[in-house]
N, C-alpha and C positions, 0 to 999 in steps of 0.2 A: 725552707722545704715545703711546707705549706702553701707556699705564693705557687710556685713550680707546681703543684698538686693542682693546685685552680687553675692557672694558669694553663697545662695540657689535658686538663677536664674541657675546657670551652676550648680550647683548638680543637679537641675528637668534635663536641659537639658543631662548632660551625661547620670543620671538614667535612660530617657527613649531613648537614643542610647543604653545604654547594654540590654536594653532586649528588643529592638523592631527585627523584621524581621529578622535571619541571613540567612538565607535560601534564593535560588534564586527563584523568581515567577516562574514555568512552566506552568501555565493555559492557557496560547496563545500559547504553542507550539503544533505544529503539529508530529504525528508520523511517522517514515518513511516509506517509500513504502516495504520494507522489514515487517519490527511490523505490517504494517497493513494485510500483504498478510498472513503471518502467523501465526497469530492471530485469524482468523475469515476465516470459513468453504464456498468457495464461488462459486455460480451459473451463469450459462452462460446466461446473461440477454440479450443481443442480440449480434447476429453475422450477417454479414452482405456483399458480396461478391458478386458481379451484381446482386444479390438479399438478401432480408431476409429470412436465413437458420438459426433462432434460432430455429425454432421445431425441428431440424436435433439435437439439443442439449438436447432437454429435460429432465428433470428430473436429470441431470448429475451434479456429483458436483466434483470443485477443493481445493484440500488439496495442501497448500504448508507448506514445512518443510524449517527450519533455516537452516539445511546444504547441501541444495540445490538441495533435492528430491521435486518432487511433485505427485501425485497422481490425476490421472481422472476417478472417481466413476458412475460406471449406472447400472443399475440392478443388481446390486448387486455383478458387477464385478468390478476390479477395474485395472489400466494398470497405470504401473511407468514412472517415465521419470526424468527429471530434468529440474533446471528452475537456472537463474541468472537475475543479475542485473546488469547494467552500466549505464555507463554516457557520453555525449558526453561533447565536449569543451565547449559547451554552455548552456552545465548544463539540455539538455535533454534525460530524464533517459526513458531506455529502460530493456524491461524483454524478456527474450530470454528462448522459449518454446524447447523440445524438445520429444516426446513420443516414446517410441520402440514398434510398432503397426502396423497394414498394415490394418486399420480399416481407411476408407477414411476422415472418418469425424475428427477425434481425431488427424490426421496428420493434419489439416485443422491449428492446433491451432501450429504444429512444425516450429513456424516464429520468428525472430524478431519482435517487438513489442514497438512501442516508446507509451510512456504515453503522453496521453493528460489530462486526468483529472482524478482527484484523491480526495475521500473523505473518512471518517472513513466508509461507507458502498457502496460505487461503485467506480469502477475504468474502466478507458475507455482508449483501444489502438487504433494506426493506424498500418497497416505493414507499414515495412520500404522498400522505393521505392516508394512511390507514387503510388502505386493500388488499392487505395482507399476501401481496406478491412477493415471494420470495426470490433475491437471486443468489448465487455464492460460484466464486472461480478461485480455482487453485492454479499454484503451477506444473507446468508443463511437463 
């Protein structure tokens, strides 16, 4: 009686090892700064350069693409450019703007760009250099 006692002790237990979870939990993961940029249609929530120049922005939105087009939309125009991503040694990741435009404002954005913060609907840079330009876009 005892053997039969152990013996349907470790049958419950393997039975519910075969068909529990095989699958890895992804619910805590975060998506990367690439999935999120281009994923979601996103507006210039402030810009900020010895002053606040987000009205210089208005109504404008950024499209970024996977193979590293981006597009800057405003009335109904729209001006290409492209955009990357890297990383420094210390794991601070940078998006690097670039527009073909001679429109002052839309150049404003043709910078390096370290991340400082980042969520599924805002993301906020600094330039890099220390000049204290602020930029930050949410979504749409």
């Amino acid at each position: 009686m005892k053997n039969a006692k152990l013996f349907f002790a470790a049958f419950i237990l393997s039975f519910s090892f075969f068909f529990s979870r095989c699958t890895p939990d992804t619910t805590g993961l975060v998506s990367s700064t690439e999935e999120v940029l281009v994923k979601n249609v996103w507006s210039i929530d402030y810009y900020f350069n010895n002053q606040d120049m987000t009205n210089n922005f208005g109504s404008s939105r950024l499209l970024f693409s996977s193979t590293g087009s981006v597009g800057y939309q405003k009335n109904g125009e729209t001006v290409s450019g492209t955009w990357s991503k890297t990383s420094d040694a210390s794991n601070n990741e940078f998006i690097t703007l670039h527009f073909n435009t001679k429109d002052a404002d839309i150049i404003r954005l043709n910078e390096s760009w370290m991340l400082t913060s980042r969520s599924t609907s805002s993301i906020q840079f600094v330039e890099t250099g220390g000049t204290g330009i602020l930029f930050r876009i949410k979504v749409q």
